[in-house]
N, C-alpha and C positions, 0 to 999 in steps of 0.2 A: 420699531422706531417711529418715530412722528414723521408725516411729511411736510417736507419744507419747501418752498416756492418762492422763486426772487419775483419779490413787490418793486416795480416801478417807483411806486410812491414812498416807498421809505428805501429805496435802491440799495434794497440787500436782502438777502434769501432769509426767511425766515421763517419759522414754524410755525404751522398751518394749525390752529384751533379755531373749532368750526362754532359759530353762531349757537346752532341746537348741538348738542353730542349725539353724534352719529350721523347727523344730517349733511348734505354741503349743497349750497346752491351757487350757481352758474349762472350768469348772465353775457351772451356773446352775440355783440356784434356781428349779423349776419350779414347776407349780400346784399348791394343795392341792387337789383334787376333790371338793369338799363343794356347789359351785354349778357350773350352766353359766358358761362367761366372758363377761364385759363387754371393749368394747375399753381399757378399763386394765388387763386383765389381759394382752391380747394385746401392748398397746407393749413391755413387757421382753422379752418372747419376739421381736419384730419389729427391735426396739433391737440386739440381738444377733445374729439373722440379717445385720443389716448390718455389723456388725464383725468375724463370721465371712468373710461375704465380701470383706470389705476383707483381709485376712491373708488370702485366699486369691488374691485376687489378686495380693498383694505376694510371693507365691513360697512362704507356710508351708503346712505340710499340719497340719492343724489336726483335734484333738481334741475333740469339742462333746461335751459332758454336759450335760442338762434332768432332772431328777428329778420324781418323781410322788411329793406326799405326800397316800398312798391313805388314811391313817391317822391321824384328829384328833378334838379333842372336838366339832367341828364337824359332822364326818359322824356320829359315833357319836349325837349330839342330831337331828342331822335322822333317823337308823334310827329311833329311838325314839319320835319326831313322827308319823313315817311309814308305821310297821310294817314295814318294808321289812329287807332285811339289810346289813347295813353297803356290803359288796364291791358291792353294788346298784348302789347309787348314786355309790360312787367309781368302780364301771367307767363305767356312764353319763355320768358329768362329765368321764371321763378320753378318751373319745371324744369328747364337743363340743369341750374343748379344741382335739384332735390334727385336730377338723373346721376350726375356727377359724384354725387356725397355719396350716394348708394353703390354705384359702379364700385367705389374704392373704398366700399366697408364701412361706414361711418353709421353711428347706430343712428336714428332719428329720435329730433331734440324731446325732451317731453311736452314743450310749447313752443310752436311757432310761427307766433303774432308778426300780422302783417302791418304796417305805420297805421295805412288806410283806413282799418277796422279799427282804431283807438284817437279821433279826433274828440271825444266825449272828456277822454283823461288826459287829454292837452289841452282843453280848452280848462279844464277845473286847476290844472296844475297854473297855467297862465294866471287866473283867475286869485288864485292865493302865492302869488309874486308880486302880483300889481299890488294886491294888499297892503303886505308886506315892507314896498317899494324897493324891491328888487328888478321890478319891469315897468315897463310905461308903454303908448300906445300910441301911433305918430303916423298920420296919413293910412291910416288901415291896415301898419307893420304891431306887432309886438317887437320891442327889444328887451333883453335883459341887459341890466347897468352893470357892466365888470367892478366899477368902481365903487359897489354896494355892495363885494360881496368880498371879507380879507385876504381869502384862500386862493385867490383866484392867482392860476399859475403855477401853484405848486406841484403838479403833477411834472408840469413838464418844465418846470425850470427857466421858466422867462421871467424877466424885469417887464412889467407893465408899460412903463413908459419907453421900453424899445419896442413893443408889440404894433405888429401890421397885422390885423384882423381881415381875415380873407371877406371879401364882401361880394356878394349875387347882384345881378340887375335890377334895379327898382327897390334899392333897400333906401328910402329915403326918409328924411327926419331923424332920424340918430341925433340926440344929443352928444354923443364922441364915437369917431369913429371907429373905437375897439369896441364898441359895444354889436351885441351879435345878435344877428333874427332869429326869435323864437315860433313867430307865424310872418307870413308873408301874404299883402293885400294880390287880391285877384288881379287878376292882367284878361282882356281879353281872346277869347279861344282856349285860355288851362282851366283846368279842374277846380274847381275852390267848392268850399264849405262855407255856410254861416255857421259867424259867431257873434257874439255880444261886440268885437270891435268891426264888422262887416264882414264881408263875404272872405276868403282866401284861402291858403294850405298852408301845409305844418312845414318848419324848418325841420333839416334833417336831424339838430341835435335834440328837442323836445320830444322827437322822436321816440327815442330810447330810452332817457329817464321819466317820460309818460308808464312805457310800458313794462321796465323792468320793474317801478312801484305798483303796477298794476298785477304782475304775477309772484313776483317774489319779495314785495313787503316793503317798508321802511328802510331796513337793513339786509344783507344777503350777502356770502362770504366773497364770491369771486364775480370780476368782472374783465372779460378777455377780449382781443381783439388783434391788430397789426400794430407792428410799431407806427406805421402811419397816421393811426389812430388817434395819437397821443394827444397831439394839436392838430387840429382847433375839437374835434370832436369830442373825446373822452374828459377834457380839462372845462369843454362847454357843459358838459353834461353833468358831473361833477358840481357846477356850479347852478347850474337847475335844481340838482336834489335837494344840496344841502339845503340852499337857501330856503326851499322848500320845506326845508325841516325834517328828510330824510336822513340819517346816519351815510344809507348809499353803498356800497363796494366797502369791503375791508381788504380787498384785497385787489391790486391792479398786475397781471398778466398779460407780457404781450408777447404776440410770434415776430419772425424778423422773417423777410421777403426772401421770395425765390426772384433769383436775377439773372440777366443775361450780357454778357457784356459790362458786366457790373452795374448796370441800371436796373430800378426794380421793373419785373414784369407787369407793362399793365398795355391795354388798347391803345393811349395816347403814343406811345412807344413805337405802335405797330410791332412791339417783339411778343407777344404770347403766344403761348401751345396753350389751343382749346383741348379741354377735358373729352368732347364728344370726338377730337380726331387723331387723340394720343391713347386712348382704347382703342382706335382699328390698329392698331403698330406694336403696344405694348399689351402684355396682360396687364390688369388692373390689378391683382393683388402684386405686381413687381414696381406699379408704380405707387402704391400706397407704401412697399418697402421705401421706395428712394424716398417719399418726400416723408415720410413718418420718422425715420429713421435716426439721420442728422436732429444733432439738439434744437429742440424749438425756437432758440436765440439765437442758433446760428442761420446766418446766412446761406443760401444754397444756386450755386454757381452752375445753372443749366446747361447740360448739356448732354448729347447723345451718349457720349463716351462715357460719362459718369452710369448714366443710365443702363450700356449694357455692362458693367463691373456690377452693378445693383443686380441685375437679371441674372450674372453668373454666380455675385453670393448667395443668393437666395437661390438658384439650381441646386447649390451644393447641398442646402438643408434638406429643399425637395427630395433629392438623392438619398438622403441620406434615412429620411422619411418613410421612403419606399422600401428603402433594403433590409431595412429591418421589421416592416410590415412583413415581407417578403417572409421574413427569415422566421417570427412570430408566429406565422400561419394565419394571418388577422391585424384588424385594427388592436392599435395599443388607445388605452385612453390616458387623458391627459392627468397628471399628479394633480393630490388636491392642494399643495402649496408648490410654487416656486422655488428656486434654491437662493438662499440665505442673500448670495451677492446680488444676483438680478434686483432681489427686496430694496435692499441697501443701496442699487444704481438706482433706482423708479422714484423711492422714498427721497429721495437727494434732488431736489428741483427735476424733477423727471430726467433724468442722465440716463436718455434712450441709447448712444450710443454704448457706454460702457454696459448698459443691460444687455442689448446684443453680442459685446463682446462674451459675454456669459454664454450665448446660445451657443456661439461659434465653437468655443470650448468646450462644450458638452455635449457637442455634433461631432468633433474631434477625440474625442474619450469614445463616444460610441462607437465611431466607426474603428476605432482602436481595439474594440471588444467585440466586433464584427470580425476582424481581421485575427482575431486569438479566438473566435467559435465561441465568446463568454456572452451566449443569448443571453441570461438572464442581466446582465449588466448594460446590452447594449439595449432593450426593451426596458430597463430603467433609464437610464438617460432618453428616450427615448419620450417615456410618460412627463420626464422633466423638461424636454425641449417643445413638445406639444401644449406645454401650461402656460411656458413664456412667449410663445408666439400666441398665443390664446389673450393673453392681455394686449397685447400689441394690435392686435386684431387681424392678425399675420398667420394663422392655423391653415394651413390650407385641408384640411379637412373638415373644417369648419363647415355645417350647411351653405351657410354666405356663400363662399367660392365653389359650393358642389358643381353650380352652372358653367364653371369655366372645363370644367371635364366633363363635365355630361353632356357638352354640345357638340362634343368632341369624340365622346366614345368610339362611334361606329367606324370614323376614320380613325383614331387608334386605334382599334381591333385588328380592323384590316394591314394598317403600315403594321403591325405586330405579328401577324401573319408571314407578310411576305420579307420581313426582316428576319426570323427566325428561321425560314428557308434559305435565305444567303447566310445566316450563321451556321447551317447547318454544312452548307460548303466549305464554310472558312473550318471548321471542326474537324471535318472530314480529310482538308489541304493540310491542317496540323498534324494529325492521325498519324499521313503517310509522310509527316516531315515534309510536306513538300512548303517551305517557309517562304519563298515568294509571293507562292497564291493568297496563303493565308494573308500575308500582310497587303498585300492589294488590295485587297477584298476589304479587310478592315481600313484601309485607307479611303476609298470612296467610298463605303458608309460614311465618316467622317466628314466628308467632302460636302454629303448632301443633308449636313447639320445633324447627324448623329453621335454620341461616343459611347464609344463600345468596352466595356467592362470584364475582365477575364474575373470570376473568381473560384472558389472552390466547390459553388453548386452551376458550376458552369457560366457561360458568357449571357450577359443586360447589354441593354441597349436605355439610353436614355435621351432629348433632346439635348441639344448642346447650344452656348449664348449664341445669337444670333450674328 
């Protein structure tokens, strides 16, 4: 099957024909580094790692660009808060990020340009706007003129003449005020650059279509980001390329927020769960489940509870994992194709949910052939559920998550130890019928977050949700 993806821009799923045959490249709006991330920052970055690996499983060799914008009024207001120097605290936030995206599985982009290092290909792209007359120059600002360029809007569906242009401190001279800054004159104590219209730094949106024509061409198939994104960024940027004489994006993707309270999660909120103190509480491959999981356009309504229903379906696979490594005498390896439906949910605008519904299924079939002694059917299902969590980036035996058990062994071992000597009580309490004990027994195991398994090679023990 083809895969198909709902375009923003023509607001309907459509079939995915790539630029070069075989090829796909990826252009994605990464963090701005003014804060550590919350996991709403991490779902677009997560959101995409699974559509990279879906084209890469489907045969493409695939180009991934995440950009770092080191450079905003954001950072430059927290330097100033802070005493600190700008590059400070965008390297510091640009390391929690790249801690975050790693913690939860996400493969690293194959480039990822930081704003700062690419003033060279904003000043040259400025430089053939003005040409052009797409841009002008007014007090030591670049603007781009919206009203030079036809398309402007279409992404996101505005009437020009209802348009309120979000506008920065010190954007003056604009000949109208939808017109938007593409460089911004120095201020005393920030950062700036020379250039041919004096000293100053880049607007966030020149930003990106500087750098995405600088690694991935003229043209390049996808371009991703938040729905937030749409306006003023993605529709400014857009408006840079073209004019510019870039083709640009053929294709516009966007994630939808993780919210709390029904508001999106962000700083200004005061509502985020930082990524560095939702790993001391969760495993990370259980929260790369919750937020990978749900469709990438849907909405995702934060909360604990959701979170430990996440941690208990995924036990079950874990479970389910183990029991027939168990049963195997060994690791099973993963099939070299997925089955048929999973293809057909992934291939379908990535329809992560109903792909899992597939997993659940054939964790269900297995354990079904667990429960009838039909080894070789449950070690197939077995090869087939370890291929679809292998795309998903969800394997938990995957090297990636080896460190979540190997740092754990020696205390496994030992709770392994001293749990199988009170099973051996509880066996012993069955033996002689004496059915009280037994079930004590296995009821505080229980108690102290274990569940205890009877089956026909004898009683497991496994963690149980939290």
């Amino acid at each position: 099957m083809t895969i198909r993806l709902y375009d923003t821009s023509a607001r309907q799923i459509r079939d995915f024909t790539p630029l070069v045959p075989g090829c796909v490249s990826i252009y994605l709006c990464g963090a701005t580094v003014q804060a550590a991330p919350h996991i709403g920052h991490i779902r677009s970055g997560l959101n995409f790692d699974i559509m990279r690996r879906w084209f890469a499983y489907r045969g493409y060799d695939v180009t991934f660009v995440r950009n770092v914008t080191d450079i905003d009024d954001k950072i430059i207001s927290k330097s100033a808060a802070q005493g600190r120097p700008w590059w400070s605290i965008g390297y510091e936030n640009e390391r929690a990020f790249n801690a975050g995206y790693d913690a939860l599985g996400c493969l690293p982009p194959t480039y990822e340009p930081r704003a700062t290092g690419h003033v060279t290909e904003m000043v040259e792209m400025m430089h053939g706007l003005i040409e052009r007359g797409h841009a002008y120059e007014a007090e030591g600002n670049v603007y781009f003129d919206v009203r030079s360029f036809p398309g402007y809007l279409e992404l996101s569906n505005q009437d020009l003449d209802e348009l309120r242009q979000p506008s920065g401190e010190g954007e003056t001279g604009k000949r109208d005020p939808r017109d938007f800054a593409m460089w911004k004159a120095a201020k005393p104590g920030e950062p700036d650059w020379e250039t041919p219209w004096g000293r100053g730094r880049p607007g966030w949106h020149l930003e990106c279509s500087a750098m995405a024509h600088k690694y991935l061409g003229s043209a390049f198939d996808i371009h991703g980001g938040g729905i937030d994104l749409i306006f003023p960024h993605h529709e400014n940027e857009i408006a840079q390329a073209k004019a510019f004489g870039d083709e640009f994006a053929r294709y516009w993707v966007h994630n939808a927020w993780v919210t709390m309270s029904g508001e999106k999660m962000s700083k200004s909120l005061g509502n985020s769960v930082l990524v560095s103190e939702m790993v001391k509480h969760w495993k990370p491959i259980v929260l790369r489940y919750y937020l990978g999981t749900p469709h990438y356009r849907s909405m995702i309504e934060y909360s604990e509870e959701a979170l430990r229903e996440a941690e208990s379906a995924f036990a079950r696979i874990v479970g389910f994992i183990q029991r027939v490594a168990e049963k195997a005498g060994g690791p099973v390896e993963p099939a070299a194709e997925v089955p048929l439906a999973f293809a057909e949910a992934m291939d379908d605008d990535l329809g992560v949910p109903q792909a899992l519904a597939v997993i659940h299924t054939t964790v269900r079939q297995g354990n079904s052939a667990l429960a009838a002694d039909d080894k070789e059917s449950a070690v197939a299902r077995l090869a087939e559920v370890r291929a679809m969590l292998g795309v998903l980036g969800l394997d938990p035996l995957d090297p990636h998550w080896a460190g979540e058990t190997e740092s754990g062994e020696d205390l496994h071992g030992a709770v392994d130890t001293l749990v199988r000597l009170v099973l051996q009580q509880r066996e012993a309490a069955r033996a002689r019928k004496d059915w009280a004990t037994a079930d004590a027994i296995r009821d505080q195991l229980q108690q102290s977050g274990l569940v205890i398994e009877d089956g026909a090679d004898g009683p497991r023990w496994t963690l149980g949700p939290r």
